[in-house]
C-alpha positions as CSV (number, residue, x, y, z in Angstrom):
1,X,-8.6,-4.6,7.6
2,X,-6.3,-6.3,5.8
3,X,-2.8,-8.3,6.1
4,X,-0.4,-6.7,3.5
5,X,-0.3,-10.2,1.7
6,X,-1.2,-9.0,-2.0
7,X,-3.2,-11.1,-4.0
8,X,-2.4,-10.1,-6.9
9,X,-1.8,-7.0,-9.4
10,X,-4.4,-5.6,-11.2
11,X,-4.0,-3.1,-13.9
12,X,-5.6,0.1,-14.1
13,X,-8.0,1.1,-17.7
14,X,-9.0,3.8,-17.0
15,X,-8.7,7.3,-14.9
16,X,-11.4,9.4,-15.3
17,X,-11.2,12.9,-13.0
18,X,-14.8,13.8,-11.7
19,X,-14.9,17.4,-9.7
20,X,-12.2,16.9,-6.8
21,X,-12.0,13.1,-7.2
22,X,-11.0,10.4,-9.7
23,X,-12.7,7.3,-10.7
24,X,-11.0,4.0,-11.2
25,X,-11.6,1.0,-14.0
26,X,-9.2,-1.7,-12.6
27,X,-8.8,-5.3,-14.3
28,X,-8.4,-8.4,-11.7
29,X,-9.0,-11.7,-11.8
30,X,-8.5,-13.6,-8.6
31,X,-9.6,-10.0,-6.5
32,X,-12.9,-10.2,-8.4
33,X,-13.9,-13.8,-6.9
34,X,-15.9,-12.7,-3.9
35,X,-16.0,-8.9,-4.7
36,X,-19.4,-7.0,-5.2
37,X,-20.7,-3.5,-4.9
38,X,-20.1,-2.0,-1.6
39,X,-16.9,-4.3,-1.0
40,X,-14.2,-2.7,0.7
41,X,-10.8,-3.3,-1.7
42,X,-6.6,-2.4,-0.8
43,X,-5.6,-0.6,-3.9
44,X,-2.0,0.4,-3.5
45,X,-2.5,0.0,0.2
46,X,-5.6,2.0,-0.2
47,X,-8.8,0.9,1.4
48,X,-11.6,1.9,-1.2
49,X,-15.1,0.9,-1.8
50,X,-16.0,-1.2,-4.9
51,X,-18.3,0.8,-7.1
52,X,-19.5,-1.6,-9.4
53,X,-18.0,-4.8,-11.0
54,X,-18.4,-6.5,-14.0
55,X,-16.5,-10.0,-15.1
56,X,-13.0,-8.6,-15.6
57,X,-13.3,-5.0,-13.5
58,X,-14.5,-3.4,-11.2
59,X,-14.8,0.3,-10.4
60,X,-13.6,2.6,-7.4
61,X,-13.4,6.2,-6.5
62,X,-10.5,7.9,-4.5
63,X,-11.7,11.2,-3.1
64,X,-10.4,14.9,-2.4
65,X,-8.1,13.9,1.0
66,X,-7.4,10.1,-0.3
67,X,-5.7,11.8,-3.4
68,X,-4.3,14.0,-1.1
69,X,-2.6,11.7,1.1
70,X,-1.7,9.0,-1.3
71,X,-0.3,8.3,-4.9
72,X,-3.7,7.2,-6.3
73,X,-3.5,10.7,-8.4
74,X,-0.5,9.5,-10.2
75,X,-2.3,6.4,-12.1
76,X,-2.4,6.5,-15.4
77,X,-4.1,3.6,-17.6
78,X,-1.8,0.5,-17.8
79,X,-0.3,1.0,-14.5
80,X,-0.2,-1.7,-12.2
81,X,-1.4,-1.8,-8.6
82,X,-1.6,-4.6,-5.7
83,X,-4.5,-5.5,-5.0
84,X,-5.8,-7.6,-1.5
85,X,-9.1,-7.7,-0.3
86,X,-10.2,-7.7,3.2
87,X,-9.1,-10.4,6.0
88,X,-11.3,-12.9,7.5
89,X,-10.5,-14.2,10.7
90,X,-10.9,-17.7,9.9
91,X,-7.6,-19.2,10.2
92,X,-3.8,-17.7,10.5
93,X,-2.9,-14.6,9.6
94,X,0.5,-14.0,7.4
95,X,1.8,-10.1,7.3
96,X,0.4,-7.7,9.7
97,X,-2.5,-5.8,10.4
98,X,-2.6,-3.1,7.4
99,X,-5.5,-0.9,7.6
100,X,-5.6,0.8,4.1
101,X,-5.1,4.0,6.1
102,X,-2.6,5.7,4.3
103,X,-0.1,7.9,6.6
104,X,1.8,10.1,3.5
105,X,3.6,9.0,0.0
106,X,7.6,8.0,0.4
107,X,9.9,8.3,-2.7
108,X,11.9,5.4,-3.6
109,X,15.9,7.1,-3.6
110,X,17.5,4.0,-4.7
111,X,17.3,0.3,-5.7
112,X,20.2,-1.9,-4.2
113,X,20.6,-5.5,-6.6
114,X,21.8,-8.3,-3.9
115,X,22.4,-12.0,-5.3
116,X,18.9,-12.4,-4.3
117,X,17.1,-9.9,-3.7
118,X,16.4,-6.0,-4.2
119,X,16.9,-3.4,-1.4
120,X,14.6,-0.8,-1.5
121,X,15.8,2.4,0.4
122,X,12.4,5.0,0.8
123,X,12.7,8.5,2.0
124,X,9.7,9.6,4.2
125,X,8.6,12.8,5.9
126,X,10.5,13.1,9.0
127,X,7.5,13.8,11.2
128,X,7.2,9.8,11.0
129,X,10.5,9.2,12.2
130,X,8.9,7.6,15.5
131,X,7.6,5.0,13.9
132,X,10.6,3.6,12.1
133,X,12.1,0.7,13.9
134,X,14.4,-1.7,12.6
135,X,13.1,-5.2,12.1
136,X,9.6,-3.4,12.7
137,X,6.6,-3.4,10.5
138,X,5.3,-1.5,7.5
139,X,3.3,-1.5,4.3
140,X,4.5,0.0,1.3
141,X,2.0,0.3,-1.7
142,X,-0.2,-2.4,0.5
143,X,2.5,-5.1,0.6
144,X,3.5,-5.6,4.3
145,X,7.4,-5.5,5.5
146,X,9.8,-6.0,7.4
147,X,12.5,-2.3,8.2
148,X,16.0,-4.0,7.4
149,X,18.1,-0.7,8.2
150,X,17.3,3.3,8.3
151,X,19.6,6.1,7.9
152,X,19.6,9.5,7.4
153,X,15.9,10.2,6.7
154,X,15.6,6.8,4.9
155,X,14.3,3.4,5.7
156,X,15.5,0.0,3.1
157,X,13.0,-2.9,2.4
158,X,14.3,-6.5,1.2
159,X,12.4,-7.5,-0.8
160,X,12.4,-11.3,-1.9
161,X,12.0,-12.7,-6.0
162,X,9.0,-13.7,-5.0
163,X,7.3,-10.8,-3.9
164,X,9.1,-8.5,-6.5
165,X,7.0,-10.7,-9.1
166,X,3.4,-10.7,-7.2
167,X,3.5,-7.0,-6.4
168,X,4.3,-4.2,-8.3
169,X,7.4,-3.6,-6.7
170,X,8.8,-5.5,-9.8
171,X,8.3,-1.9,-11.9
172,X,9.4,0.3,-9.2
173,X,12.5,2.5,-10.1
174,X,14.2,5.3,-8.4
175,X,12.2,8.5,-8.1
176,X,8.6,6.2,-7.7
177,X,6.1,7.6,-5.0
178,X,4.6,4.7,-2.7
179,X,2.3,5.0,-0.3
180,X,3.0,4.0,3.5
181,X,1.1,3.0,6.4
182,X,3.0,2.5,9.7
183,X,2.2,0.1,12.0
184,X,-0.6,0.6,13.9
185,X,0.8,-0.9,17.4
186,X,3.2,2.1,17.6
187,X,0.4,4.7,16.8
188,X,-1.4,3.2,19.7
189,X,0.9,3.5,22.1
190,X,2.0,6.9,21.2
191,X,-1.6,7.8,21.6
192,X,-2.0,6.6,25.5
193,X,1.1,7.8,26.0
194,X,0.1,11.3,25.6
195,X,-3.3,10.3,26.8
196,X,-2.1,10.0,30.1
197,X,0.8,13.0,30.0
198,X,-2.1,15.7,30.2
C-alpha cells in the first residue's frame, strides 16, 4: 500500500519486451535506499515487484493484464516515472491510501497555466463516472489528488510548483496517457451496497 506522496522520479534505461510482458531497467537514488529483491515498488502508480537491484537500478517486470490496464507499455528509455515505495505505519500519513491497483489509463485533454499553478483536465472512461467527486480523492500516475472540478466526461487536477517539479507531471502535455486509481473508500461502499441489494 502506499500514500501517493512520490519520492522521487526515476528514469527508465531500458525496455526490453519478453513474450507478453516487458522488463524494466529504472535509475533511482533515494527509491533504492531500503529496496531489495522481492520489494514491492509504485512505478507510475503501479505496484510492481523489484527484480533485482544494483547501486543506481533496479529491475521490474509489468505483465500481460498490467500492460493491459496501464501506460507501462508506452515507456521508452529516458522517460521519467514517479516512483514511491511502500508505507509503513509508523507515524502520520500525508495523501491517501493508493494501492498500485490501476483502474484504466485517462488522457490528459488540456493544460490550464494559473499564476501558480497548472490545471490538469483528464478524460476517463465513463464507466468510472461514480467515483468522481469533487474535492474527492485520486492518484494520477501514483501522485495522489485532490478533484477540483469535472465536466463533461472530464475531471481537472491543481497541481502545485512543487509537485509539478517532484513528479513527472512537470513533462506531461496534452494528449499524455496517465494511469488512475480511484479511491478505494468509494469502491467499498459500492461493493456492500450491491452486497446487500441481492
Amino acid at each position: 500500500m502506499f500514500s501517493g506522496i512520490i519520492e522521487e522520479t526515476g528514469t527508465v534505461k531500458k525496455a526490453a519486451r519478453k513474450a507478453d510482458s516487458v522488463q524494466f531497467s529504472i535509475s533511482a537514488a533515494k527509491t533504492l535506499k531500503s529496496v531489495n529483491a522481492g520489494s514491492s515498488i509504485s512505478v507510475n502508480g503501479v505496484c510492481l515487484t523489484v527484480l533485482h537491484r544494483s547501486k543506481n537500478e533496479f529491475k521490474t517486470q509489468a505483465v500481460e493484464e498490467t500492460l493491459k490496464k496501464t501506460n507501462l507499455g508506452l515507456l521508452k528509455p529516458g522517460n521519467k516515472v514517479n516512483l514511491e515505495r511502500p508505507l509503513r505505519f509508523s507515524g502520520r500519513v500525508d495523501g491517501h491510501f493508493v494501492l498500485g491497483h490501476v483502474d484504466c489509463v485517462g488522457v490528459v485533454r488540456l493544460v490550464e497555466i494559473k499564476k501558480s499553478s497548472k490545471v490538469f483536465w483528464i478524460q476517463y472512461p465513463k464507466q468510472f463516472r461514480k467515483y468522481i467527486i469533487r474535492v474527492g480523492s485520486i492518484a494520477v500516475n501514483g501522485v495522489s489528488l485532490t478533484i477540483s472540478d469535472d465536466k463533461a466526461g472530464l475531471f481537472g487536477v491543481s497541481l502545485i510548483p512543487h509537485t509539478l517539479q517532484v513528479t513527472n507531471f512537470g513533462v506531461l502535455k496534452r494528449g499524455a496517457k496517465v494511469n488512475l486509481e480511484f479511491d478505494i473508500l468509494g469502491k467499498y461502499i459500492e461493493n456492500i451496497y450491491r452486497v446487500r441489494g441481492r
